[in-house]
C-alpha positions in Angstrom: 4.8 12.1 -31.6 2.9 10.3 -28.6 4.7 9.6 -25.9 5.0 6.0 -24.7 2.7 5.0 -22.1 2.7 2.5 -19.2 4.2 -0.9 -19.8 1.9 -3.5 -19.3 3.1 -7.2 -17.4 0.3 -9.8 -17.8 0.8 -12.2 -15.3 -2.8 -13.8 -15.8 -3.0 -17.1 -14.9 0.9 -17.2 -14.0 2.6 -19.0 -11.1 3.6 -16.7 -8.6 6.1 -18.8 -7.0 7.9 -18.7 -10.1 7.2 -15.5 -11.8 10.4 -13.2 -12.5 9.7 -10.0 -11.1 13.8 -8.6 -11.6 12.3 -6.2 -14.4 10.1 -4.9 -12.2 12.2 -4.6 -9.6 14.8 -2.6 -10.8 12.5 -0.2 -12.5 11.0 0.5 -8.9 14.4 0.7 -7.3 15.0 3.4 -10.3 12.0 5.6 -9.0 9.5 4.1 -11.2 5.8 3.4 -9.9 4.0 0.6 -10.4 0.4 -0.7 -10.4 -0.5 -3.7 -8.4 -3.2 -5.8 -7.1 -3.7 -6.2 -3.6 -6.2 -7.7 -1.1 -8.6 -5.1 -1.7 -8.1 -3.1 -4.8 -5.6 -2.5 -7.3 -2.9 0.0 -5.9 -0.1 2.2 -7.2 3.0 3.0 -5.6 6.5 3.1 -5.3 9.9 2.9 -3.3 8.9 5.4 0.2 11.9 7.8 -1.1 11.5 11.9 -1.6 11.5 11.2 -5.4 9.2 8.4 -5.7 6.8 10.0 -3.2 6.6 13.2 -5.2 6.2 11.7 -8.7 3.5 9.2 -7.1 1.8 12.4 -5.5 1.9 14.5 -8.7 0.1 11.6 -10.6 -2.7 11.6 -8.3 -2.5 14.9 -7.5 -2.6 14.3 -4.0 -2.8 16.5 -1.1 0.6 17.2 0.7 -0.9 16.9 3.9 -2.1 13.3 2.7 0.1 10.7 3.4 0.6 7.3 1.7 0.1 3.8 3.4 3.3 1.7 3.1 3.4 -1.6 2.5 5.6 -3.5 4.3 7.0 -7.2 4.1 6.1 -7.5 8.2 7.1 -5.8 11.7 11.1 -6.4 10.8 10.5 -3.8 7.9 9.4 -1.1 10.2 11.1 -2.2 13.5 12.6 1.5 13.4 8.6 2.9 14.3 6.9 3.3 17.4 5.2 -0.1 18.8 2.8 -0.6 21.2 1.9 -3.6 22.8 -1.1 -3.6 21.4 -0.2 -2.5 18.1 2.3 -5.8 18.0 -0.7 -7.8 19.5 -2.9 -6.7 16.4 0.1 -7.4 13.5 0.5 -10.5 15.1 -3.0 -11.7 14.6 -4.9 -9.7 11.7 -0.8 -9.7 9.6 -1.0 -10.4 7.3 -4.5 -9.2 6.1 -6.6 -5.9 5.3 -5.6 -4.0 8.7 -3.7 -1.0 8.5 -1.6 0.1 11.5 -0.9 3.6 12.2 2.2 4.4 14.0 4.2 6.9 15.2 7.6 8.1 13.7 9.8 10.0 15.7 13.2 9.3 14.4 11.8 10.1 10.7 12.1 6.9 9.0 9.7 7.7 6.6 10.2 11.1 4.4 7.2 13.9 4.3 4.5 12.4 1.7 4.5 8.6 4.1 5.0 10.3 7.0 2.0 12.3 8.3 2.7 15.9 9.5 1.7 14.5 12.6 4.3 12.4 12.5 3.2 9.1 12.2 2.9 6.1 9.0 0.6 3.8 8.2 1.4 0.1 7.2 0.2 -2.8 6.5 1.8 -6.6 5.3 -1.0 -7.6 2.2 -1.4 -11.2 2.3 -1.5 -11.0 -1.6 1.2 -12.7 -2.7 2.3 -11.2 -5.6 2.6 -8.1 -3.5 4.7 -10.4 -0.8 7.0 -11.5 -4.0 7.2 -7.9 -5.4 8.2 -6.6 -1.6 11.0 -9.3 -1.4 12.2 -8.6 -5.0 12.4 -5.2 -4.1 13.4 -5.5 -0.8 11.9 -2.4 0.6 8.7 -0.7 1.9 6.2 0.2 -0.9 3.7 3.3 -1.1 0.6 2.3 -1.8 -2.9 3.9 -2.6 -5.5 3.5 -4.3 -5.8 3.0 -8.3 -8.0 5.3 -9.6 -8.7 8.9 -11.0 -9.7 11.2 -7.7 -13.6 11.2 -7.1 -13.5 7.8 -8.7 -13.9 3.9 -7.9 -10.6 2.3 -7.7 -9.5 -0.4 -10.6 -10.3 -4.2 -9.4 -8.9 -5.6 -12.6 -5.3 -5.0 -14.0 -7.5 -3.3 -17.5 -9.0 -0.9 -15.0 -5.7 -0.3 -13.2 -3.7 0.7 -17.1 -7.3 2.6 -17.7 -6.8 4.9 -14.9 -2.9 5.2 -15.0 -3.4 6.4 -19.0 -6.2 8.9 -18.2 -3.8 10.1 -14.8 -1.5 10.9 -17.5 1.2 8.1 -16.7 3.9 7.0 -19.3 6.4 4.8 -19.1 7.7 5.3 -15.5 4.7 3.5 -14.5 4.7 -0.7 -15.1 0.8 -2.7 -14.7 0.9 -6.0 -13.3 -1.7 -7.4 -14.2 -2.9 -10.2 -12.5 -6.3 -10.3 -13.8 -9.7 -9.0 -11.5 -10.3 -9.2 -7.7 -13.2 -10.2 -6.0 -15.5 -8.1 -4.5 -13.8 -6.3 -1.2 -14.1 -4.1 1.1 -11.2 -1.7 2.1 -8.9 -2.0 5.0 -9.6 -1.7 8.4 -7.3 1.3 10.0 -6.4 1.6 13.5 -4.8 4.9 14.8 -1.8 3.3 17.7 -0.1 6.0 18.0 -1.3 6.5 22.0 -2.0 4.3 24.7 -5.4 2.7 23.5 -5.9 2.0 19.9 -9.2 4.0 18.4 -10.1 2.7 15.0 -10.1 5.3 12.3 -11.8 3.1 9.9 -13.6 0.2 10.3 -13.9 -2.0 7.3 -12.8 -5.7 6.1 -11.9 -6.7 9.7 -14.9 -5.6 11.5 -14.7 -3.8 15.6 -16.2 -7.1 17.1 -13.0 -9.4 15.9 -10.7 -6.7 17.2 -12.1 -6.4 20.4 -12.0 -10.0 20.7 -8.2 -9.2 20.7 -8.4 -5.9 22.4 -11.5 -5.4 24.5 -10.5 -2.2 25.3 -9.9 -0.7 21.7 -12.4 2.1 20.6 -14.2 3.1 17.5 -14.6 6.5 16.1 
């Protein structure tokens, strides 16, 4: 017999403002993944819990010491991490957007898998808005990474995204939204604010010259 495999939400063309995302919603808060399209690239991910964390880990067959990004409806989600000024001055002007904050966390918010061994997470408020409806719907941080087989380019179109969740083996704890293909991106910006001065870890969509028009002082790697 063959197993099931993901189920499949074409939301092409739909209203977002509208769209009924409660069967979605409860199959994430029941530990299922999900594949969704963000500002960049199509992403899957999951509720940041122990159980949702490994079963997202063992589909990409990620690295322990790897952490995922979360994604967060904005600063009141992750209130509970370490803030800098300048780390509030940055989600205050790129949030939301294709900047990823990393922060420290050393109350443990975040179980092993977000959190780093280092202790710290990174997150970022997409300014996708079927992402922003899915967050509120769910009304908790999301994993996110990448959708694609390791080695691989990540899916811009929800076919890609159901392409690499069948080849990574998914079935039907994984749900595609599909909400048709992105345009051409680049990836997020990340920014390491875990000290005293920012240092950005990668520089991508928003480019070192706009942040330092922010934060003069911020460095690059």
């Amino acid at each position: 017999m063959v197993s099931p495999g993901p189920t499949v939400m074409d939301l092409r063309g739909a209203d977002i403002d509208s769209m009924d995302l409660g069967g979605v919603a409860d199959h994430v808060r029941g530990g299922g993944l999900a594949a969704y399209p963000t500002e960049t690239v199509y992403g899957l991910g999951g509720l940041c819990t122990p159980k949702a964390v490994a079963r997202l880990r063992a589909l990409k067959r990620r690295e322990p010491e790897k952490p995922f990004i979360a994604v967060v409806r904005g600063v009141d989600d992750v209130a509970g991490l370490s803030w800098t000024a300048e780390a509030r001055e940055l989600a205050r002007i790129f949030w939301p957007g294709a900047l990823t904050l990393v922060l420290g966390d050393p109350d443990g918010v975040f179980p092993p898998g977000v959190r780093s061994p280092a202790g710290s997470v990174a997150v970022r408020v997409s300014p996708h808005p079927l992402v922003a409806r899915l967050l509120a719907a769910v009304a908790a941080p999301l994993t996110s990474t990448s959708a694609n087989v390791p080695g691989e380019s990540p899916a811009r179109s929800g076919t890609e995204a159901l392409e690499v969740a069948r080849t990574l083996g998914a079935g039907p704890e994984m749900w595609v939204l599909d909400a048709g293909t992105l345009p051409p991106s680049g990836p997020s910006t990340v920014i390491d604010c875990t000290n005293a001065r920012c240092v950005v870890i990668r520089e991508g969509t928003v480019p070192l010259g706009r942040l330092r028009c922010v934060l003069p002082e911020i460095h690059g790697r």
